[in-house]
C-alpha positions in Angstrom: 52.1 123.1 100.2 53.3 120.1 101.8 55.8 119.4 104.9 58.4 118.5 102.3 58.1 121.0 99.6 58.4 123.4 102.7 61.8 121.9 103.8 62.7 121.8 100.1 62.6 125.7 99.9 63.2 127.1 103.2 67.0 125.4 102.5 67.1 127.0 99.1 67.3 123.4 97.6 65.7 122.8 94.2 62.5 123.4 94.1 59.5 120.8 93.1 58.1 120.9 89.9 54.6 120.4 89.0 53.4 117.5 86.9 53.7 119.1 83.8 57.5 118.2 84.5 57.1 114.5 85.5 57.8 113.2 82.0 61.6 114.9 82.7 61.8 113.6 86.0 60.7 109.8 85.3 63.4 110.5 82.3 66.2 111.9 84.9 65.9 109.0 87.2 66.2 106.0 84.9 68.8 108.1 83.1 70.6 108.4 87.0 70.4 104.8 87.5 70.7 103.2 84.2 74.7 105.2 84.9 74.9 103.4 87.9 74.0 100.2 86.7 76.1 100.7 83.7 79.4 101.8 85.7 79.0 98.7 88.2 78.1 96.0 85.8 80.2 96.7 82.4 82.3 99.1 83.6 83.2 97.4 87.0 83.7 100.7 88.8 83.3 100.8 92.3 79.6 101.2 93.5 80.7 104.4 95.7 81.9 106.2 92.2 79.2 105.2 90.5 76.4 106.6 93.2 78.9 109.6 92.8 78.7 110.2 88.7 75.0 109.0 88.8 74.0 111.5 90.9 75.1 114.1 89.1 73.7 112.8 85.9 70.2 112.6 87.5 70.8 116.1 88.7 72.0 117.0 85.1 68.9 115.6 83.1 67.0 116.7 85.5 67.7 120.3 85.0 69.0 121.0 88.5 72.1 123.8 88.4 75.4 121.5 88.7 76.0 123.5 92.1 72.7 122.8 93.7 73.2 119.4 92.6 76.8 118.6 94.0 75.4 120.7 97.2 72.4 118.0 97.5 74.5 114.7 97.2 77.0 115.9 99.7 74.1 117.1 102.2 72.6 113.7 101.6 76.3 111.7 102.0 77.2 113.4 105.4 73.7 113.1 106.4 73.5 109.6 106.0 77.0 109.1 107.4 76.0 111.1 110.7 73.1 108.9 110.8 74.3 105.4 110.5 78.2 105.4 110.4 78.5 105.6 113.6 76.7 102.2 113.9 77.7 100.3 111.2 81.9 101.0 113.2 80.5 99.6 116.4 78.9 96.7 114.3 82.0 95.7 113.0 83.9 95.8 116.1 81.5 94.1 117.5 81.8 91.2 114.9 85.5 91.5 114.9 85.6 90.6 118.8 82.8 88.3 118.2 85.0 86.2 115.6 88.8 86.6 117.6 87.4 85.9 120.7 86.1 82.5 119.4 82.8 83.5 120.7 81.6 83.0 117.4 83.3 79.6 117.4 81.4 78.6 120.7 78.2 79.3 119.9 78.5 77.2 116.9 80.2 74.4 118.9 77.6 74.2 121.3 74.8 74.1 119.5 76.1 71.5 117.3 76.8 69.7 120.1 73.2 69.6 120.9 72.1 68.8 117.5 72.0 66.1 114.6 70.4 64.0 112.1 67.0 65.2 110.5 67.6 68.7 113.2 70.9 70.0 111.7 69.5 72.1 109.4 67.8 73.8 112.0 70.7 74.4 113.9 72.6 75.8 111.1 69.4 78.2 110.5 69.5 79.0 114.4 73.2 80.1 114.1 73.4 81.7 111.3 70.3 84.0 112.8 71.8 84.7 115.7 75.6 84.9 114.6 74.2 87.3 112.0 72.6 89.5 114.0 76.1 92.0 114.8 77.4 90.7 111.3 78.0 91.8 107.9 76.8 89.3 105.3 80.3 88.6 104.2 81.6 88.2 107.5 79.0 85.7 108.0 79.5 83.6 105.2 83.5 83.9 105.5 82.7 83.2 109.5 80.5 80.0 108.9 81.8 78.4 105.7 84.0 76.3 107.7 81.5 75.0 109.8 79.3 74.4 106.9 81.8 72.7 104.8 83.1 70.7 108.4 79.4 69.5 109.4 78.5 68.5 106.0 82.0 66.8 105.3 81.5 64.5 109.2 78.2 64.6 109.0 78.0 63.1 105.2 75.0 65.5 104.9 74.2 67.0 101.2 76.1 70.9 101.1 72.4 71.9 100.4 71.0 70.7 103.0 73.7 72.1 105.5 74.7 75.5 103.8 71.1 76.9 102.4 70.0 77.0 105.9 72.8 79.3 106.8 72.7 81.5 104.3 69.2 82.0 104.7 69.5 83.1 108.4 72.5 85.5 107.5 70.7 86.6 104.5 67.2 87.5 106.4 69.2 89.3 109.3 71.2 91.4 106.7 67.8 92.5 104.8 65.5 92.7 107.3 66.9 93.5 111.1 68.8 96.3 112.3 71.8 97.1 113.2 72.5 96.1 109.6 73.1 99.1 107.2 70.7 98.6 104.8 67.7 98.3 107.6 69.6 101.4 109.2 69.4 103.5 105.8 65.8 103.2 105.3 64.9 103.5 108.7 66.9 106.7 108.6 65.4 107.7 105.3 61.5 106.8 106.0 61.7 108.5 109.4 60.5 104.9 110.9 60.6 103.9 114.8 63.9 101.5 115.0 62.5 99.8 118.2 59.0 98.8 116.3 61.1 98.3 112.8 63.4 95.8 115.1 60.0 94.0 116.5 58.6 93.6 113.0 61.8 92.9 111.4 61.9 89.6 113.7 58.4 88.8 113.4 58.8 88.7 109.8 62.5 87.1 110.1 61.4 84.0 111.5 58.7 82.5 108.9 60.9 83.8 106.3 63.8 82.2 107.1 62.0 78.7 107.7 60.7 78.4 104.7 63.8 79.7 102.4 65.8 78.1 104.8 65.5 74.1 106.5 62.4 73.8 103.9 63.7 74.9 100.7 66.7 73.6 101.3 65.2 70.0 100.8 64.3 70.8 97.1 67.8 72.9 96.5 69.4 69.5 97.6 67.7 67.5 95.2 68.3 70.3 92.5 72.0 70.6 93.4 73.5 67.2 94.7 76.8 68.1 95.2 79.4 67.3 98.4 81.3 69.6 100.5 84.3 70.3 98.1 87.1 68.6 99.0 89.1 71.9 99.7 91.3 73.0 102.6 88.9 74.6 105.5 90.1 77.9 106.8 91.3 77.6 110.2 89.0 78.7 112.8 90.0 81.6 115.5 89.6 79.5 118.3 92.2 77.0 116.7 94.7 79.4 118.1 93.5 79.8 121.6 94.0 78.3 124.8 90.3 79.5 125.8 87.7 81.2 124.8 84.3 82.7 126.0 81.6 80.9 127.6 78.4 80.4 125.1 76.2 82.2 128.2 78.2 85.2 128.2 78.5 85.3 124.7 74.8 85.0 123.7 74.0 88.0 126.1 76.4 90.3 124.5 75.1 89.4 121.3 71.5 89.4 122.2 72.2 93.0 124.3 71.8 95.6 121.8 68.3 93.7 120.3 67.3 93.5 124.3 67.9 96.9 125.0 65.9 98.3 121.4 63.0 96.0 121.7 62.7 97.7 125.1 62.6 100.7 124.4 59.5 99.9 121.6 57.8 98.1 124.1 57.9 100.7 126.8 56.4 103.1 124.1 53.7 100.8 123.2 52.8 100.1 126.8 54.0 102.1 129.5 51.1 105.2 130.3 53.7 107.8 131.9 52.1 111.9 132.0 55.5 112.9 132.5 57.5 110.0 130.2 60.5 110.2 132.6 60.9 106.1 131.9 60.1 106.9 128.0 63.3 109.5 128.0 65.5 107.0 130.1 64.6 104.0 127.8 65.1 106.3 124.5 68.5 106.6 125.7 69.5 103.7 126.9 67.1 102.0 123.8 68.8 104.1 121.1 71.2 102.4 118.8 74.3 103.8 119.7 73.7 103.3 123.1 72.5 99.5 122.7 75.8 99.0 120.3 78.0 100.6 122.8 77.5 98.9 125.5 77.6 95.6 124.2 80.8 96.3 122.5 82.1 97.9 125.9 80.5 94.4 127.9 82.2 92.5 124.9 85.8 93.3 126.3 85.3 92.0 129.5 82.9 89.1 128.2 84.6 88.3 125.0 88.1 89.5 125.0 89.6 88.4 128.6 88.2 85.3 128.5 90.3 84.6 125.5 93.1 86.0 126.6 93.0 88.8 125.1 95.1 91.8 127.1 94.5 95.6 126.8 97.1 96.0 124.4 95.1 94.3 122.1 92.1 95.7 121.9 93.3 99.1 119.8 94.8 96.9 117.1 91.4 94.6 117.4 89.2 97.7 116.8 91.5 99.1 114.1 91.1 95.5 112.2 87.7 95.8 112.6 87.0 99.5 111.0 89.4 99.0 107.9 86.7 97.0 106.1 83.6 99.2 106.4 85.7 102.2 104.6 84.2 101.1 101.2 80.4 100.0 103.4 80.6 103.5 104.5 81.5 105.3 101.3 78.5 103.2 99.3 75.7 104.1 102.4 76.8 107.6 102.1 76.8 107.9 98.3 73.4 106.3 98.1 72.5 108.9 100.6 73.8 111.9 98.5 71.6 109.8 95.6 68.3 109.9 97.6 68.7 113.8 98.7 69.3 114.5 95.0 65.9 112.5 94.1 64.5 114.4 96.7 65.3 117.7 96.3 65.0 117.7 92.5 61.4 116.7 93.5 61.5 113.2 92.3 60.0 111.8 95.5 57.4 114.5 95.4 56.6 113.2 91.7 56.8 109.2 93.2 53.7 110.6 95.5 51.8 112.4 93.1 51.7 109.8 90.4 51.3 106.6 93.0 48.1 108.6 94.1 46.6 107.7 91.0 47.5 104.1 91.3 45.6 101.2 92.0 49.2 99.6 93.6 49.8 99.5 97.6 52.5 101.9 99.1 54.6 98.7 100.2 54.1 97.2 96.9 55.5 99.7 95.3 58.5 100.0 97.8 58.9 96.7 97.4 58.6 96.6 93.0 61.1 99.6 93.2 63.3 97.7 95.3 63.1 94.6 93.2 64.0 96.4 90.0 67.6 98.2 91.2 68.3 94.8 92.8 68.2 93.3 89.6 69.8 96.0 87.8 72.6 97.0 90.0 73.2 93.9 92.0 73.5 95.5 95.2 71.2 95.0 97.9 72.4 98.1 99.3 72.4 100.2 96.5 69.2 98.5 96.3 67.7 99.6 99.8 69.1 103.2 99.9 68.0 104.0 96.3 64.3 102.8 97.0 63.6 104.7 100.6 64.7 107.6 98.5 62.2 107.5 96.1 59.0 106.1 98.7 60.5 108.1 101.4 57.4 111.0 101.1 54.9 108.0 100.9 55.7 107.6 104.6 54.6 111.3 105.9 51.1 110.3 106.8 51.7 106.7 107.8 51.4 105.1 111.5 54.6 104.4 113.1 53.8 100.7 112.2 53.1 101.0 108.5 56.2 103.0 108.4 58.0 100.4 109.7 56.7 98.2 107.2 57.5 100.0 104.4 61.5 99.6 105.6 61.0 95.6 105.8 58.9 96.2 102.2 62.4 97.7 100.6 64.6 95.4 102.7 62.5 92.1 101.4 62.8 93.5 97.7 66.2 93.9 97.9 67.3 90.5 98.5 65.3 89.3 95.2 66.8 87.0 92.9 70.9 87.5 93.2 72.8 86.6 89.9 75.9 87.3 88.4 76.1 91.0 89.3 76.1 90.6 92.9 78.9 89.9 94.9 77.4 87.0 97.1 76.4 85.0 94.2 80.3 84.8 93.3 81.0 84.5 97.0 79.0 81.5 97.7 79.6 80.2 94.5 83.4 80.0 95.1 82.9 78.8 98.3 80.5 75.8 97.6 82.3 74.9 94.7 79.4 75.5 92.4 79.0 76.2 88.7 76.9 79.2 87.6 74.0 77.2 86.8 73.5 75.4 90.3 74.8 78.6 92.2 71.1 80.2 90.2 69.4 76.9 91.2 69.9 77.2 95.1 71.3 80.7 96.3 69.2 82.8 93.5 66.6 80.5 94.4 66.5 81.3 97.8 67.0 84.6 97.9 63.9 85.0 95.5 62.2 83.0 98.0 63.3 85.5 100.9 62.3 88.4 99.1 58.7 87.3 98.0 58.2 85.7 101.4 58.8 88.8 103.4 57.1 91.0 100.9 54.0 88.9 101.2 54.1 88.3 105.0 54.6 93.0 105.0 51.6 92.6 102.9 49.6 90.8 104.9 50.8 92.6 108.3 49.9 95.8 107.2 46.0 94.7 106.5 46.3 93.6 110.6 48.3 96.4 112.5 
């Protein structure tokens, strides 16, 4: 009996079935998701409600008692919560200091400043990498849209040649680097090393994001020749500030949390210690909520006073910052609850037994099943949770690296080709002033390109490491 099936029935959960109950399985899972897609896309419901009733559908079809069912998806939700929430909250208060300070501002500024002509493009890729790193997607976009729309509009530059660029290097971080949830959930899921996931991640971040980003976005501009739309720019934080933070001090709190992870990885890989007294102090000071914490605790004094920014503001700061990751939150945990339920009605233990037989890679599958929920659902998040569910036991007798890979596998498939079900595609087709037509011709585009990119560049790391 395997590790999992163990866990499975020590906790009284459901227990596996053999294969002669596959063909209910395979018809459970579809029947879960094809709810979910149903309740986002026609139905509109909210993704966290929809995780919620599909859930217990799968659970249902599946011929799990309601009770073991409801008892699996909240394991799964509080789990995941206790695994990543925590994060995700430090994450957006560190991108809520990042943007009030101006720090965000500055950063932009100054590399602009250094920039022009045929290296724009670049620059807007080398921002929107590293302003992405503590941010949400959205934040991004809503962060960097100005700029965009300013640099392009002074610059007379093509939107496409400006904006792809950044949404690319937002786009990659979101997928493909932690701290960002999706990364996070898998990571969690897959039992991966975050320190050699982060490494990896970055290594396969920065190819990626060249080619769907400064290169690509030489075709989209000749595919979509539009202007900045002559629209009023949101006013920038900074606007309202008599200083802000210096670009030094803000790229170090930024870059502290990646610093302090990649550290820990590399002292695991490297250092030869009998006793691993440096391993334990780097696995603390190297763990995520560390890392975050203490560059959200440096942030005050790095980001904050320099703008101004006195002790009574920091509450109401953080309390800005938390009230939009409620519904993040709810839709990580649901898709948590989800992936316990596949698990512990044994439809990961069916996903093993069945790819076995297969002719198809571990992180090509990941990566197919990613693809496929994307398209349905919409959601790269749904996306990412959904998939690490259902590969998770394909990851119990891989190296730490190949485990790794198979979170950057599910992260690169669920970027592929967003349309009309996703939220960015209305988001940056609002924004850009696009139709729906050349919003498919340069964002879809490139988020195809992003996806197949990073799957093949997995691919062709995992024959290597």
């Amino acid at each position: 009996m395997t590790r999992l099936s163990v866990e499975m029935l020590a906790a009284d959960k459901v227990e596996p079935i053999t294969s002669a109950g596959h063909a209910q399985l395979g018809i459970a899972v579809l029947a879960g998701i094809a709810v979910i897609v149903l309740l986002i896309t026609k139905f509109k419901l909210h993704a966290f409600l929809s995780l919620t009733l599909g859930t217990l559908v799968l659970g249902a079809v599946a011929g799990a008692p309601l009770d073991k069912a409801i008892a699996s998806f909240t394991t799964g939700l509080g789990t995941t919560v206790a695994g990543v929430g925590v994060l995700i909250a430090l994450g957006a208060i560190l991108g809520k200091m990042l943007a009030d300070s101006g720090g965000a501002d500055q950063i932009v500024d100054t590399i602009l400043a250094k920039a022009g002509g045929r290296a724009m493009p670049w620059a807007m890729v080398l921002i929107a990498s590293v302003i992405g790193l503590p941010l949400f997607f959205e934040v991004g976009v809503v962060l960097l849209i100005p700029v965009v729309l300013m640099v392009a509009k002074r610059g007379n530059y093509s939107l496409m040649r400006i904006g792809i660029p950044a949404l690319a290097g937002l786009s990659v971080m979101h997928g493909l680097v932690p701290p960002h949830p999706g990364p996070l959930v898998a990571i969690d899921a897959v039992k991966a090393n975050l320190g050699v996931t982060l490494a990896l991640g970055v290594l396969v971040a920065i190819p990626t994001v060249i080619i769907a980003g400064p290169l690509f976005s030489k075709v989209a501009a000749r595919w979509v020749d539009v202007p900045a739309p002559d629209r009023m720019i949101p006013q920038r934080a900074s606007e309202e500030l008599e200083t802000r933070p210096g670009f030094g001090a803000t790229l170090v709190t930024i870059l502290l949390p990646v610093v302090l992870m990649l550290s820990k990885a590399l002292v695991d890989i490297t250092v030869d210690d009998p006793d691993k007294n440096v391993q334990r102090i780097f696995d603390v000071i190297g763990s995520p909520l560390i890392a975050l914490l203490a560059a959200v605790l440096l942030g005050i004094f790095t980001l904050l006073r320099p703008a101004g920014f006195g002790k009574e503001r920091v509450t109401p700061l953080v309390e800005k910052g938390l009230a939009p990751i409620a519904g993040i939150l709810l839709i990580v945990g649901a898709g948590g609850g989800f992936k316990q339920t596949l698990i512990d009605t044994g439809v990961g233990q069916m996903i093993l037994d069945i790819s076995k037989d297969w002719n198809i890679p571990a992180l090509l599958l990941a990566w197919l099943i990613a693809v496929a929920i994307r398209l349905a659902t919409g959601s790269a998040t749904v996306a990412t949770v959904s998939a690490a569910g259902l590969v998770a036991p394909l990851a119990a007798d891989m190296s730490t690296t190949h485990a790794a890979l198979l979170v950057l596998a599910i992260g690169s498939g669920s970027l592929f080709f967003s349309h009309v079900n996703d939220a960015g595609f209305w988001l940056v087709k609002e924004y850009f002033g696009l139709n729906v037509g050349q919003t498919i011709k340069s964002w879809s585009v490139m988020e195809t390109i992003i996806s197949v990119v990073g799957g093949g560049l997995v691919l062709l790391l995992s024959l290597v490491i």
